[in-house]
N, CA, C and O of each residue as an XYZ file, in Angstrom:
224
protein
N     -99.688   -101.468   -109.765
C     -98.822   -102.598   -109.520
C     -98.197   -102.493   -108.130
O     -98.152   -101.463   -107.458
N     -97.800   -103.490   -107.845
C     -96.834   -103.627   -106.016
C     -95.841   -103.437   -106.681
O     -95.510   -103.757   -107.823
N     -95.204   -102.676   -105.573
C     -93.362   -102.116   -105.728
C     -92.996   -103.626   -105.085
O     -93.438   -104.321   -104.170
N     -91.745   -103.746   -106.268
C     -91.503   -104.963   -105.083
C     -89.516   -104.507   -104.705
O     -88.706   -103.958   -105.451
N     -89.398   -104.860   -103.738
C     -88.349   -104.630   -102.807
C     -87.026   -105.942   -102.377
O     -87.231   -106.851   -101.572
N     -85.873   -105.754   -103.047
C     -85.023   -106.668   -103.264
C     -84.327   -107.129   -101.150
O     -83.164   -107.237   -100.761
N     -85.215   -107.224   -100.602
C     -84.814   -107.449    -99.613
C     -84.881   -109.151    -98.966
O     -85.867   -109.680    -98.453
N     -83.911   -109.588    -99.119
C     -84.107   -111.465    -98.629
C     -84.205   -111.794    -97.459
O     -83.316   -112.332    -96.799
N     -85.177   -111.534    -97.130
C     -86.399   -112.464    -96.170
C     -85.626   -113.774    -95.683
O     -85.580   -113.931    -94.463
N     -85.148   -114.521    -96.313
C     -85.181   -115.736    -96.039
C     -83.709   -116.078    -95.212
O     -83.597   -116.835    -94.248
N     -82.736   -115.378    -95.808
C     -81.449   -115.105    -95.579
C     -81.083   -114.604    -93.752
O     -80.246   -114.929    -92.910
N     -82.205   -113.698    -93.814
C     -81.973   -112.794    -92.613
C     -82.668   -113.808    -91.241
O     -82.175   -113.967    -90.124
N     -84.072   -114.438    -91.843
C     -85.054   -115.015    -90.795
C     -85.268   -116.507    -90.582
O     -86.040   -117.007    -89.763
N     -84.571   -117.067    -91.330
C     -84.374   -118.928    -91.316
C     -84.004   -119.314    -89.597
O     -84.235   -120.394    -89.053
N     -83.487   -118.313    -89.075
C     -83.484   -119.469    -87.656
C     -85.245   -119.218    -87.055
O     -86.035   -119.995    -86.519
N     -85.297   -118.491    -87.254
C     -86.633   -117.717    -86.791
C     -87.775   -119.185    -87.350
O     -88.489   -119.877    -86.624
N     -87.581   -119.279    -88.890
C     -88.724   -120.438    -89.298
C     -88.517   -121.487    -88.903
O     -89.403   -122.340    -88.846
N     -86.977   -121.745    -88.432
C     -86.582   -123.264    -88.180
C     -87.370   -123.098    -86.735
O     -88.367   -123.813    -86.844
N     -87.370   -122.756    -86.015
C     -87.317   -122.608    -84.202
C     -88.928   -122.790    -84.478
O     -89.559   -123.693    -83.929
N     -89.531   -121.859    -85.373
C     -91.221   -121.940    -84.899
C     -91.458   -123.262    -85.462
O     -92.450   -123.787    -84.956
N     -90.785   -124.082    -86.477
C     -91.148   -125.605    -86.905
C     -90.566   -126.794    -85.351
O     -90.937   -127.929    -85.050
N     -90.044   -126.311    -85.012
C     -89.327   -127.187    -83.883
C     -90.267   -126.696    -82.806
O     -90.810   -127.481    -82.029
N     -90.449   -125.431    -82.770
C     -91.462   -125.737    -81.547
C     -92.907   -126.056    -81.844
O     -93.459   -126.695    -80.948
N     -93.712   -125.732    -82.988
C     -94.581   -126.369    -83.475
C     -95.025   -128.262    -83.302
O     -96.069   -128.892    -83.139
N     -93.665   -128.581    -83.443
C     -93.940   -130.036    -83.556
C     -93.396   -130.849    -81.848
O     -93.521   -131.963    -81.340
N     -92.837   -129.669    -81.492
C     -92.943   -130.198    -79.930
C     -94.430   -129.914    -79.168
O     -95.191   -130.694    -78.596
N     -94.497   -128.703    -79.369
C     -96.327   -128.792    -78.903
C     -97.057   -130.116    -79.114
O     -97.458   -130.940    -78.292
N     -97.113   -130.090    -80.368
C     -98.047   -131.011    -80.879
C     -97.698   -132.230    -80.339
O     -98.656   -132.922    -79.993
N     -96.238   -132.838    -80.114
C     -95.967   -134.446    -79.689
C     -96.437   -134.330    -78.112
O     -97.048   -135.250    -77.568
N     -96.082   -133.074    -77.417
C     -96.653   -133.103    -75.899
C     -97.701   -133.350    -75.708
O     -97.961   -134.231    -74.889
N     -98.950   -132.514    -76.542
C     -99.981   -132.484    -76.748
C    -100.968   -134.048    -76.995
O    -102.059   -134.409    -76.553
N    -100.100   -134.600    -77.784
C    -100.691   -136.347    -77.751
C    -100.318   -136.767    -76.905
O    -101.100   -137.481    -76.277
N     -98.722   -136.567    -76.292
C     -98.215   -137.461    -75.533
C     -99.724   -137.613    -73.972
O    -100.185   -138.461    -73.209
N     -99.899   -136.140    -74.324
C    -100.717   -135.969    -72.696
C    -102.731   -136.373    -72.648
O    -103.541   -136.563    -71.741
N    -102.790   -136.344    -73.996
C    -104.231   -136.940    -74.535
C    -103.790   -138.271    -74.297
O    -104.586   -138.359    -73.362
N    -103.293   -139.279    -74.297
C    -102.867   -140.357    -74.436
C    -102.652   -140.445    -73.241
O    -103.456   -141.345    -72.998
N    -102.035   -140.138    -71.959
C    -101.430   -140.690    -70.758
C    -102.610   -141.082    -69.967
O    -103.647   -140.875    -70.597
N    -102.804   -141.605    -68.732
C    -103.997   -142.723    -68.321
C    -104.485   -141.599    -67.703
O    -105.646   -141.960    -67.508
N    -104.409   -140.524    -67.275
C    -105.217   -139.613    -66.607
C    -106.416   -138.746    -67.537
O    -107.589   -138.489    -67.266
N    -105.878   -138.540    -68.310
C    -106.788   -137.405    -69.609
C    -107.231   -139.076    -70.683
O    -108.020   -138.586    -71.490
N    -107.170   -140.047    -70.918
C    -107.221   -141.284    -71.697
C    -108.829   -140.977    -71.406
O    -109.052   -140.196    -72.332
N    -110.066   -141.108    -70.701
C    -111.146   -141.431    -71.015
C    -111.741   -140.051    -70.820
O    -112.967   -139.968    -70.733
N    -110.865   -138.772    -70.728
C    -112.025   -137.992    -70.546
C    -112.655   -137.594    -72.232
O    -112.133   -137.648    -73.345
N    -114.370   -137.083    -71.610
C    -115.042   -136.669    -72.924
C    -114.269   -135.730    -73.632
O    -114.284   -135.558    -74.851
N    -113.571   -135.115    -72.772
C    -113.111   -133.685    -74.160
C    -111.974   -133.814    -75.154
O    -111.628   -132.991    -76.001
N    -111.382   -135.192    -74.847
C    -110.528   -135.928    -75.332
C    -110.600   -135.686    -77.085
O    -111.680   -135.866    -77.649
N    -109.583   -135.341    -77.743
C    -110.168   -134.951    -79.368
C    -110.284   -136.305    -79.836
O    -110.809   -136.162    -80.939
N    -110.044   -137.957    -79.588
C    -109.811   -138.878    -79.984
C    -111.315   -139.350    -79.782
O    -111.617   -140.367    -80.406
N    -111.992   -138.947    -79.248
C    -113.420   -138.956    -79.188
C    -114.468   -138.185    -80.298
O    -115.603   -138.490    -80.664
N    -113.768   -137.297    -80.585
C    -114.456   -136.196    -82.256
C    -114.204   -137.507    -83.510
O    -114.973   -137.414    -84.467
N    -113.536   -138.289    -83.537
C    -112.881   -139.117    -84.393
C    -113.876   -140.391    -84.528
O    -114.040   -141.231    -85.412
N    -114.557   -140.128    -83.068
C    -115.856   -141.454    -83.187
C    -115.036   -142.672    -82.735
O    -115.432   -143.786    -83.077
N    -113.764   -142.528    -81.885
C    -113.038   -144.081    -81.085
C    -114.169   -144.033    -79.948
O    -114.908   -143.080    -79.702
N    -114.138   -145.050    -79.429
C    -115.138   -145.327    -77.653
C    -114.362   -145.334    -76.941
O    -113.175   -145.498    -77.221
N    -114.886   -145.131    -75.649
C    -113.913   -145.254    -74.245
C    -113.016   -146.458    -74.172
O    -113.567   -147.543    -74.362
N    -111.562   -146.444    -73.896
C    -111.156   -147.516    -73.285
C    -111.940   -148.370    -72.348
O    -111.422   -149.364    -71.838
């Protein structure tokens, strides 16, 4: 069997999960914001192109 160990995880490390969800979802909005802006908009490597959209 696993020893299990009365130590709360959650208590101690919550800013820690909050911060990696906040920066998680800032990546990701930059990340479209910059697939989307008119410079990167028609290139091939564009992921909006894996999706099967056509060139502007």
């Amino acid at each position: 069997m696993i020893k299990r160990f009365a130590f709360p995880i959650v208590k101690h490390y919550w800013p820690f999960f909050v911060s990696g969800a906040v920066v998680y979802y800032a990546v990701s909005k930059g990340a479209d914001a910059m697939a989307s802006s008119e410079q990167y908009i028609n290139d091939p490597r564009n992921p909006r192109f894996q999706k099967g959209e056509k060139p502007l």
